[in-house]
N, CA, C and O atoms as a GROMACS GRO file, in nm:
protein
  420
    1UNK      N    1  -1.639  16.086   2.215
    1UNK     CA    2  -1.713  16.083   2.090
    1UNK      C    3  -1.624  16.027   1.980
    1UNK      O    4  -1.504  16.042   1.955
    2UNK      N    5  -1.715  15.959   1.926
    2UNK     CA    6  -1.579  15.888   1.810
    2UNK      C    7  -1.616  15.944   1.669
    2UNK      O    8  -1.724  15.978   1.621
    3UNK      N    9  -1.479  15.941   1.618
    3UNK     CA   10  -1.463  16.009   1.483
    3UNK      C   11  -1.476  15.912   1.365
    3UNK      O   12  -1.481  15.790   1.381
    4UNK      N   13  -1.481  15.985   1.222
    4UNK     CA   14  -1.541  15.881   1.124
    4UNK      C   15  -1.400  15.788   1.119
    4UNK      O   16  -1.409  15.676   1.067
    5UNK      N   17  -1.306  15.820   1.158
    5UNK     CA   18  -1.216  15.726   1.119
    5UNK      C   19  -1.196  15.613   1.255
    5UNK      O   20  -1.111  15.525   1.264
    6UNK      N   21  -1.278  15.639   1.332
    6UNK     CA   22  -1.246  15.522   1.392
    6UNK      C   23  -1.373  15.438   1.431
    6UNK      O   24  -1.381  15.360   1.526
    7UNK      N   25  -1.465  15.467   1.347
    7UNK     CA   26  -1.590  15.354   1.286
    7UNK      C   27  -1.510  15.236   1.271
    7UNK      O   28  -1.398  15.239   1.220
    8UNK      N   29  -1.565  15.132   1.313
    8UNK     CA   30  -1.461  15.001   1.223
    8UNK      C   31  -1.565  15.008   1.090
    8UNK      O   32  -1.672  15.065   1.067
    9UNK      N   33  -1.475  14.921   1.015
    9UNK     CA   34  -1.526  14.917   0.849
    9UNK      C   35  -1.633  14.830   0.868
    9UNK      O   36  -1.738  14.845   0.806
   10UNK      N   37  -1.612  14.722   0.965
   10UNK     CA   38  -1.761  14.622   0.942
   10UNK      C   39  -1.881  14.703   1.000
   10UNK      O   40  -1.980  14.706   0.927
   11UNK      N   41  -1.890  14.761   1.102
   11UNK     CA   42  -2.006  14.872   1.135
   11UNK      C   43  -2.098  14.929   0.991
   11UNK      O   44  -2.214  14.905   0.955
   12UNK      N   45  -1.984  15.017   0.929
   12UNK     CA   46  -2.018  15.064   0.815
   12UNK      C   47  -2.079  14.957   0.707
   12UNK      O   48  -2.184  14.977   0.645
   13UNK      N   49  -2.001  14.848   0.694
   13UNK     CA   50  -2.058  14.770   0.555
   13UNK      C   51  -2.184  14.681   0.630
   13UNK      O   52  -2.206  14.615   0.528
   14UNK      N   53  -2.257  14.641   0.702
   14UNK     CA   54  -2.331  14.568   0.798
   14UNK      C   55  -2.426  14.686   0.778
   14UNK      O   56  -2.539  14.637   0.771
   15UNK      N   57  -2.431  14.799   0.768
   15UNK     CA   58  -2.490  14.914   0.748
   15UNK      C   59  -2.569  14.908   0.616
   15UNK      O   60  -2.687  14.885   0.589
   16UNK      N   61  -2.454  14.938   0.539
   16UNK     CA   62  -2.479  14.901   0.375
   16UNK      C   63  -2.563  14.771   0.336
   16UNK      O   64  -2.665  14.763   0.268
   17UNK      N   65  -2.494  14.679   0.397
   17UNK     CA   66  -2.585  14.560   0.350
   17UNK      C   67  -2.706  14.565   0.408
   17UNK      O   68  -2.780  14.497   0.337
   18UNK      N   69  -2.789  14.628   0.537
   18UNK     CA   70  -2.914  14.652   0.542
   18UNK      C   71  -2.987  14.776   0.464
   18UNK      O   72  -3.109  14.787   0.467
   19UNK      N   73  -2.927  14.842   0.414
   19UNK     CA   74  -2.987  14.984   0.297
   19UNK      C   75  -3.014  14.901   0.156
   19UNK      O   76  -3.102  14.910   0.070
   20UNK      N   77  -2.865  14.792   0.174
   20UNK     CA   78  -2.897  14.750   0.042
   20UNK      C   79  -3.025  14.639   0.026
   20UNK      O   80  -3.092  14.618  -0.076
   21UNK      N   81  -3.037  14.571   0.164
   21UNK     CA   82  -3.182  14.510   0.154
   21UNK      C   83  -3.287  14.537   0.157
   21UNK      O   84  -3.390  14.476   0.127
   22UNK      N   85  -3.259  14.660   0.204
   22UNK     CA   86  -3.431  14.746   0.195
   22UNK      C   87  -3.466  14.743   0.084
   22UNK      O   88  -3.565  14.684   0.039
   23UNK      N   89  -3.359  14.830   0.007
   23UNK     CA   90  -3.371  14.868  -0.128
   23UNK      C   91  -3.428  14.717  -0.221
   23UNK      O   92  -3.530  14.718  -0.291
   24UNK      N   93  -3.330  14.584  -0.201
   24UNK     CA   94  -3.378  14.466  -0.289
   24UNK      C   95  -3.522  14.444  -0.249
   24UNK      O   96  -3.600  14.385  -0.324
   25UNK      N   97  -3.571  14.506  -0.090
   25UNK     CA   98  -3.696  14.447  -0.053
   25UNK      C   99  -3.819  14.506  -0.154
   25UNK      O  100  -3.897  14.447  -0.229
   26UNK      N  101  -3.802  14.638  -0.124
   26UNK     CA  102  -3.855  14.760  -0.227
   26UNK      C  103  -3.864  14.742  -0.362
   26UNK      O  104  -3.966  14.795  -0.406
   27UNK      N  105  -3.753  14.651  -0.500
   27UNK     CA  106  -3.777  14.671  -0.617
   27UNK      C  107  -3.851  14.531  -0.589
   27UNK      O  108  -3.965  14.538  -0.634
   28UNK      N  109  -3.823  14.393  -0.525
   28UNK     CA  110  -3.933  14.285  -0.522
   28UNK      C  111  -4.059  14.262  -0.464
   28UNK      O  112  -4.136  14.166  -0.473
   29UNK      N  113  -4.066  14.359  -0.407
   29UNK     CA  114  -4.231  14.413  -0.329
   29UNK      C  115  -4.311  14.530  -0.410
   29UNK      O  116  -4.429  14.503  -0.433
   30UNK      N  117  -4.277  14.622  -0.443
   30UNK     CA  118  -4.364  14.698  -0.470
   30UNK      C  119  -4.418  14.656  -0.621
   30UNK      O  120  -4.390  14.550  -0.677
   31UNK      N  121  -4.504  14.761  -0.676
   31UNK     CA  122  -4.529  14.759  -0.821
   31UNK      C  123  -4.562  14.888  -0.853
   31UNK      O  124  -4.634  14.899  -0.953
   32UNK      N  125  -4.524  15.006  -0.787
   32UNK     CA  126  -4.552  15.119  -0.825
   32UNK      C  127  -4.401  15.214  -0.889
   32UNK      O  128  -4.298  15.229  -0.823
   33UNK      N  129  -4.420  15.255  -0.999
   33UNK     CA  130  -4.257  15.293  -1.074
   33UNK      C  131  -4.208  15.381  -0.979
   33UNK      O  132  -4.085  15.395  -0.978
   34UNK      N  133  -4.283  15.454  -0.888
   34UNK     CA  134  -4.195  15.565  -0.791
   34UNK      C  135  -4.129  15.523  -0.678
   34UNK      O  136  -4.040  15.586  -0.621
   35UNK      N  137  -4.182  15.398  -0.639
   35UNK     CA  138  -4.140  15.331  -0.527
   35UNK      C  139  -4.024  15.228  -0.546
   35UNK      O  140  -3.936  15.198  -0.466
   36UNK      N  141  -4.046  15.184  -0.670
   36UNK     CA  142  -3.902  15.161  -0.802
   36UNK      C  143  -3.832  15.192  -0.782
   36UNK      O  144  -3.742  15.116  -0.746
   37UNK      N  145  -3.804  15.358  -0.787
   37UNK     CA  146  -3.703  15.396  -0.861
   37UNK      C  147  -3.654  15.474  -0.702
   37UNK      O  148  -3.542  15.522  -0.686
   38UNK      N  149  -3.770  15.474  -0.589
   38UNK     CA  150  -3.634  15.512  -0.456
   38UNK      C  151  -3.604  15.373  -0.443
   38UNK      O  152  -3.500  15.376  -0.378
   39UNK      N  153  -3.631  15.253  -0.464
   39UNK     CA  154  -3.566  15.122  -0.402
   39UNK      C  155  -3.405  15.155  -0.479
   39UNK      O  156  -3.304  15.185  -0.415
   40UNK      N  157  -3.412  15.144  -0.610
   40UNK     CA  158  -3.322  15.160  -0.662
   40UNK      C  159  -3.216  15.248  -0.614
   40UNK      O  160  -3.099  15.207  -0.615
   41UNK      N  161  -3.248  15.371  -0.571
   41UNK     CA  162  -3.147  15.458  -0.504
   41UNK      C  163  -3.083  15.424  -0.369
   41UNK      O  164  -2.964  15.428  -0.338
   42UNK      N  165  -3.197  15.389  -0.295
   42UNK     CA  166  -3.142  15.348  -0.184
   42UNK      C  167  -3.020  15.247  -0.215
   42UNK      O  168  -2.912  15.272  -0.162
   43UNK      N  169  -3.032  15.130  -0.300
   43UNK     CA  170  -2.931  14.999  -0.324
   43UNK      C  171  -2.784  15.096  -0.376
   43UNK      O  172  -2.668  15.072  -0.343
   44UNK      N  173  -2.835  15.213  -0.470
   44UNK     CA  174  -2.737  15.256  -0.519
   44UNK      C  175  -2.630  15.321  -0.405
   44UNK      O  176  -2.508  15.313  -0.395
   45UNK      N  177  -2.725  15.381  -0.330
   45UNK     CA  178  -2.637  15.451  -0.229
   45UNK      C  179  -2.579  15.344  -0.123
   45UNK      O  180  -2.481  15.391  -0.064
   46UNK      N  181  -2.604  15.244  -0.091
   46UNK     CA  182  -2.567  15.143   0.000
   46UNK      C  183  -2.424  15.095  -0.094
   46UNK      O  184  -2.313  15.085  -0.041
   47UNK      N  185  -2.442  15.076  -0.199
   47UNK     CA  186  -2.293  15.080  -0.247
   47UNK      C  187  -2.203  15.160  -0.243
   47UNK      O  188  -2.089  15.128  -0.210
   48UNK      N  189  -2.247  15.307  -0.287
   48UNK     CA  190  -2.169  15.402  -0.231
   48UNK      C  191  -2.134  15.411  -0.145
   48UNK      O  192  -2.020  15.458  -0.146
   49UNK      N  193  -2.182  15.383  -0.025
   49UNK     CA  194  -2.142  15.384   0.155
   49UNK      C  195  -2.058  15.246   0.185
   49UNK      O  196  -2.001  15.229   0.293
   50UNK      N  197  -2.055  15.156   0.085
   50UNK     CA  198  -1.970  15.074   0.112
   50UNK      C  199  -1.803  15.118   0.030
   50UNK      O  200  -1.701  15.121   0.099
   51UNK      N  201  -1.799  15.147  -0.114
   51UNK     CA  202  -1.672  15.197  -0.184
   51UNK      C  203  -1.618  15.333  -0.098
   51UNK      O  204  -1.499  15.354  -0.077
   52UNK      N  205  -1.754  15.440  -0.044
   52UNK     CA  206  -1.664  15.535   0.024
   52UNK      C  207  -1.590  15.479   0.158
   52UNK      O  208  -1.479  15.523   0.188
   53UNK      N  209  -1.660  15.373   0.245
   53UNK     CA  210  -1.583  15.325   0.336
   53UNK      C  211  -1.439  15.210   0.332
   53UNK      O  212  -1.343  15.200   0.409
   54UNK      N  213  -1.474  15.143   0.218
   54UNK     CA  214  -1.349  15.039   0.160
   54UNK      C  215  -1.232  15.172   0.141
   54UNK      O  216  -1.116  15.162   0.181
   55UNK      N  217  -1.292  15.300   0.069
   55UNK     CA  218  -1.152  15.388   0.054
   55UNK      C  219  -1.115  15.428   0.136
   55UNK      O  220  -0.993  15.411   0.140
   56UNK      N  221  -1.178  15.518   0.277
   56UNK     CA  222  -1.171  15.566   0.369
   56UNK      C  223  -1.034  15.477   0.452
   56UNK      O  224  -0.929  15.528   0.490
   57UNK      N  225  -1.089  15.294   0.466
   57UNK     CA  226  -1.007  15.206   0.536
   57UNK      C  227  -0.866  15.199   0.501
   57UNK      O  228  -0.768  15.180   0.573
   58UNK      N  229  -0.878  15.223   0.354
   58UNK     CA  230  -0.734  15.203   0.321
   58UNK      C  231  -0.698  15.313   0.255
   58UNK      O  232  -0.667  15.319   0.136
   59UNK      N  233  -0.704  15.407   0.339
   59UNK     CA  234  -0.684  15.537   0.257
   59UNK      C  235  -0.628  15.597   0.142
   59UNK      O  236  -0.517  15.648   0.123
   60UNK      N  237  -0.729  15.580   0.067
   60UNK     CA  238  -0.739  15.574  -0.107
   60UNK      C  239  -0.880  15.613  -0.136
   60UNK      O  240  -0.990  15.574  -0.100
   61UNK      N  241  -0.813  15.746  -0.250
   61UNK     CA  242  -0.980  15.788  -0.280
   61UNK      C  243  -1.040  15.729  -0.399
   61UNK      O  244  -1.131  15.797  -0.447
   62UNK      N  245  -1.007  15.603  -0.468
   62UNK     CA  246  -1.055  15.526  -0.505
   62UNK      C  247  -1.239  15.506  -0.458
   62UNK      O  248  -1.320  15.513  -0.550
   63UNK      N  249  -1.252  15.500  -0.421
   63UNK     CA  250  -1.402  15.476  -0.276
   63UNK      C  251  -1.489  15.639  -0.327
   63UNK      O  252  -1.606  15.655  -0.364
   64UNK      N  253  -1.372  15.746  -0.308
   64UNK     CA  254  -1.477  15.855  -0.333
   64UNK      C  255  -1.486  15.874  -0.492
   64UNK      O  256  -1.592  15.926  -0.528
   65UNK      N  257  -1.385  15.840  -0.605
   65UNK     CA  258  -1.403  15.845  -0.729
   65UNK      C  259  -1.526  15.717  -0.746
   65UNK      O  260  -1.606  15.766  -0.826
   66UNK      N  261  -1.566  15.608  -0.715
   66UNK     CA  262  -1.608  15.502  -0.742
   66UNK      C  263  -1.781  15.620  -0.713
   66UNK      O  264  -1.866  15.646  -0.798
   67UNK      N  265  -1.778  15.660  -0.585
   67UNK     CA  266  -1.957  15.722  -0.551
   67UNK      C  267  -1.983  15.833  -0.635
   67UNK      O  268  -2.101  15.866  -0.646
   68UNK      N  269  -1.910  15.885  -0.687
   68UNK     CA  270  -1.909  15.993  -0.793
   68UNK      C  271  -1.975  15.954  -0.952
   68UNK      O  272  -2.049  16.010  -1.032
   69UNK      N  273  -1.914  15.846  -0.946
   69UNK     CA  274  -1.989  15.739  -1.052
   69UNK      C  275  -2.117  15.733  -1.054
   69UNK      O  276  -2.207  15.788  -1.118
   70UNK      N  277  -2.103  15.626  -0.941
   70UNK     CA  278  -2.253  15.567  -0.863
   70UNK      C  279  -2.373  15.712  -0.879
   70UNK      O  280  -2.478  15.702  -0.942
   71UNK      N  281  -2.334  15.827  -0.817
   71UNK     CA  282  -2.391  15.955  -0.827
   71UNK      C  283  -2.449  15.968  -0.958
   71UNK      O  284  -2.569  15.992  -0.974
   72UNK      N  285  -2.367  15.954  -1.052
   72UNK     CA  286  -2.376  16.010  -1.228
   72UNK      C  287  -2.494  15.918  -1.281
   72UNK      O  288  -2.594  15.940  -1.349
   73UNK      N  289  -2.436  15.798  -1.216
   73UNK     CA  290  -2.561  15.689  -1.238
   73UNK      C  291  -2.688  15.687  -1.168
   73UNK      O  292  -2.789  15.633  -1.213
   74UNK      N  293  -2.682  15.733  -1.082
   74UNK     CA  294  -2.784  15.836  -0.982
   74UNK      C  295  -2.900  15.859  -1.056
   74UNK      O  296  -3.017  15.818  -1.051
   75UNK      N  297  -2.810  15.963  -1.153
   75UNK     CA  298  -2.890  16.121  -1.198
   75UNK      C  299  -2.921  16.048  -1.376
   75UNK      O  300  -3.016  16.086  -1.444
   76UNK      N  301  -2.864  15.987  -1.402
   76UNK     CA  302  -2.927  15.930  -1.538
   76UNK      C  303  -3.064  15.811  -1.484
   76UNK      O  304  -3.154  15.780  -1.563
   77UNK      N  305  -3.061  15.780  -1.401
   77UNK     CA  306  -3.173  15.691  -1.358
   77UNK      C  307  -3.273  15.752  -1.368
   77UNK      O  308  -3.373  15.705  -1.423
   78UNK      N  309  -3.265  15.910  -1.299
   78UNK     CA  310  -3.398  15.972  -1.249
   78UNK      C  311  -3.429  16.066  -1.381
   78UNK      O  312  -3.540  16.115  -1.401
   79UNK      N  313  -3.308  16.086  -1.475
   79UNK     CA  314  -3.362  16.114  -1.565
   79UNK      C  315  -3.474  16.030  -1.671
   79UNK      O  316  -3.591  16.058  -1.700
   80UNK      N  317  -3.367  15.892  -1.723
   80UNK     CA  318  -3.500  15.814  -1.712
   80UNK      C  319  -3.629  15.750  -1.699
   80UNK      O  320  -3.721  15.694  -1.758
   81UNK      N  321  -3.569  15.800  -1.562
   81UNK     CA  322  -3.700  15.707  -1.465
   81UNK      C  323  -3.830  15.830  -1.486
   81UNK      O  324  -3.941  15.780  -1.506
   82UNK      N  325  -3.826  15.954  -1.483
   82UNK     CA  326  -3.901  16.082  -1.489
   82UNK      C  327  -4.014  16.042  -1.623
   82UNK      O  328  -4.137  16.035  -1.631
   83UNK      N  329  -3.883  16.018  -1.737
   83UNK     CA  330  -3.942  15.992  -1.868
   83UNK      C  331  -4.041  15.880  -1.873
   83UNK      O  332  -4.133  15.872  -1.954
   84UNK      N  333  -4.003  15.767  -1.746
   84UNK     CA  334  -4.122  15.706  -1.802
   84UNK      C  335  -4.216  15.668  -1.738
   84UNK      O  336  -4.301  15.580  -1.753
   85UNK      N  337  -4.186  15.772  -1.634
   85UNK     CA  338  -4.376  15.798  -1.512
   85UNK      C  339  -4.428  15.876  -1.596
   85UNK      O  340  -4.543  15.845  -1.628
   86UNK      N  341  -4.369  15.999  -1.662
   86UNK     CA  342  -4.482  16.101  -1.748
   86UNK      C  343  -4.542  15.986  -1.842
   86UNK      O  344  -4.663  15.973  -1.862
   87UNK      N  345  -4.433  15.896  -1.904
   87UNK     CA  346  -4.505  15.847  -2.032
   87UNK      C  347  -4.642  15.734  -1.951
   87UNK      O  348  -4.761  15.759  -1.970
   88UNK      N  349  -4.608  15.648  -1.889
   88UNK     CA  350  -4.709  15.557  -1.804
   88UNK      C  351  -4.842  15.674  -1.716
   88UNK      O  352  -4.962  15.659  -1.698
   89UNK      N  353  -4.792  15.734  -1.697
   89UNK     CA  354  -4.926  15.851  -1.653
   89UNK      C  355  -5.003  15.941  -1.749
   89UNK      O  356  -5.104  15.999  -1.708
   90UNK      N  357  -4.971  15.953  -1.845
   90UNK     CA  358  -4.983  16.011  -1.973
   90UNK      C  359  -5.137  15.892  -2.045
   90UNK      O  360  -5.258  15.917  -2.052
   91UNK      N  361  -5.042  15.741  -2.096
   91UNK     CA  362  -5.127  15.716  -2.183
   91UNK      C  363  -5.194  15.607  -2.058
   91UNK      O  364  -5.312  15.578  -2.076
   92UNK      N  365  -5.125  15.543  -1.930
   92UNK     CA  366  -5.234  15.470  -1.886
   92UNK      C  367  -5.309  15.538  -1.774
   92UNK      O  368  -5.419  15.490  -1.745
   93UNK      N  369  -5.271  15.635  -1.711
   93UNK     CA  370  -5.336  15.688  -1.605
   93UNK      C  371  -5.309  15.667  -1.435
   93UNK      O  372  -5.352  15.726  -1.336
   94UNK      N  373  -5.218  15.555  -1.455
   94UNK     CA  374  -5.147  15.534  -1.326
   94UNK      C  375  -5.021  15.441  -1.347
   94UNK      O  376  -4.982  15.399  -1.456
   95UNK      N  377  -4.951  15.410  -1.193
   95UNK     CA  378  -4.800  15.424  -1.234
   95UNK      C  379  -4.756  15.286  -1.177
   95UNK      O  380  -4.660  15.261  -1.104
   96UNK      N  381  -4.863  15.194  -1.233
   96UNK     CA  382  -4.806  15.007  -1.285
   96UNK      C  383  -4.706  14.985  -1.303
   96UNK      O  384  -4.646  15.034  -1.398
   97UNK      N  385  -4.664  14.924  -1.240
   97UNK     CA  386  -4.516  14.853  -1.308
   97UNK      C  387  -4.554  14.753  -1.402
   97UNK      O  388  -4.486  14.756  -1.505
   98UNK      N  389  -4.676  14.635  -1.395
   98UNK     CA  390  -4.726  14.579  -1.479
   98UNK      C  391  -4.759  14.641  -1.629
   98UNK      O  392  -4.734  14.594  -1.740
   99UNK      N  393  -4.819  14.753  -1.594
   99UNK     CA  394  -4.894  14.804  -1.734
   99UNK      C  395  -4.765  14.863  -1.802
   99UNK      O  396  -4.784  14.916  -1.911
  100UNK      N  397  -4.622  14.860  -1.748
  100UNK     CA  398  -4.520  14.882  -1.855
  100UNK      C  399  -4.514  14.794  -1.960
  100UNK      O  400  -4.495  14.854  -2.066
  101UNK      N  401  -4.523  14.675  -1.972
  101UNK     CA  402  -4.531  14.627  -2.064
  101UNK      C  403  -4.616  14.624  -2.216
  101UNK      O  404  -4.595  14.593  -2.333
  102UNK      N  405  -4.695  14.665  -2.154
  102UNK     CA  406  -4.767  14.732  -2.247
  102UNK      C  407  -4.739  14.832  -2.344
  102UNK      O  408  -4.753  14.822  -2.466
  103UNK      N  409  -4.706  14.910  -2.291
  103UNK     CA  410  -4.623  15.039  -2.401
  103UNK      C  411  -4.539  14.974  -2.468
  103UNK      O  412  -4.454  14.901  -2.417
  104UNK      N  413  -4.556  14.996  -2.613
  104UNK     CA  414  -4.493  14.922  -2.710
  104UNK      C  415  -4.473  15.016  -2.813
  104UNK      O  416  -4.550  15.111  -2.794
  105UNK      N  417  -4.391  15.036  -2.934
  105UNK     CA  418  -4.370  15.150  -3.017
  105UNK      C  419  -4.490  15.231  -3.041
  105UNK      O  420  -4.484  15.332  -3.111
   0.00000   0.00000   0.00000
């Protein structure tokens, strides 16, 4: 059975770069803000799985300070992102990515 340290690094980033395409597939395909905002996470976390594995390789926790970030940026997204499904469900009634534009002061 093999251990995380003897993953090779390209396994792992070949990994990442398909999470991270889902995710690009997801914010240029959909139009619904909830389906948005997991594309977005997913891309976010595919970076994370790439900085935690770049640190892992060269053992430096550089990689785990970098996803800790990524994390923080996480959690301000969905704070965000929360604020403006209530507001788009609120005054238009469903959750357009088009009809964002609309909301204006």
């Amino acid at each position: 059975m093999m251990t995380a340290a003897e993953i090779p690094l390209e396994h792992v980033l070949v990994l990442a770069v398909l999470l991270f395409l889902i995710g690009l597939t997801g914010v240029l395909v959909r139009r619904n803000v909830i389906f948005l905002l997991m594309s977005l996470e997913i891309m976010m976390n595919a970076c994370g799985l790439a900085f935690v594995a770049a640190g892992a390789r060269w053992a430096d926790p550089d990689g785990q300070i970098m996803y800790m970030l990524v994390l923080s940026l996480a959690a301000a997204e969905v704070a965000v992102g929360l604020g403006l499904v209530l507001q788009l469900e609120r005054r238009m009634r469903h959750l357009d990515i088009d009809a964002a534009s609309e909301l204006s002061g």
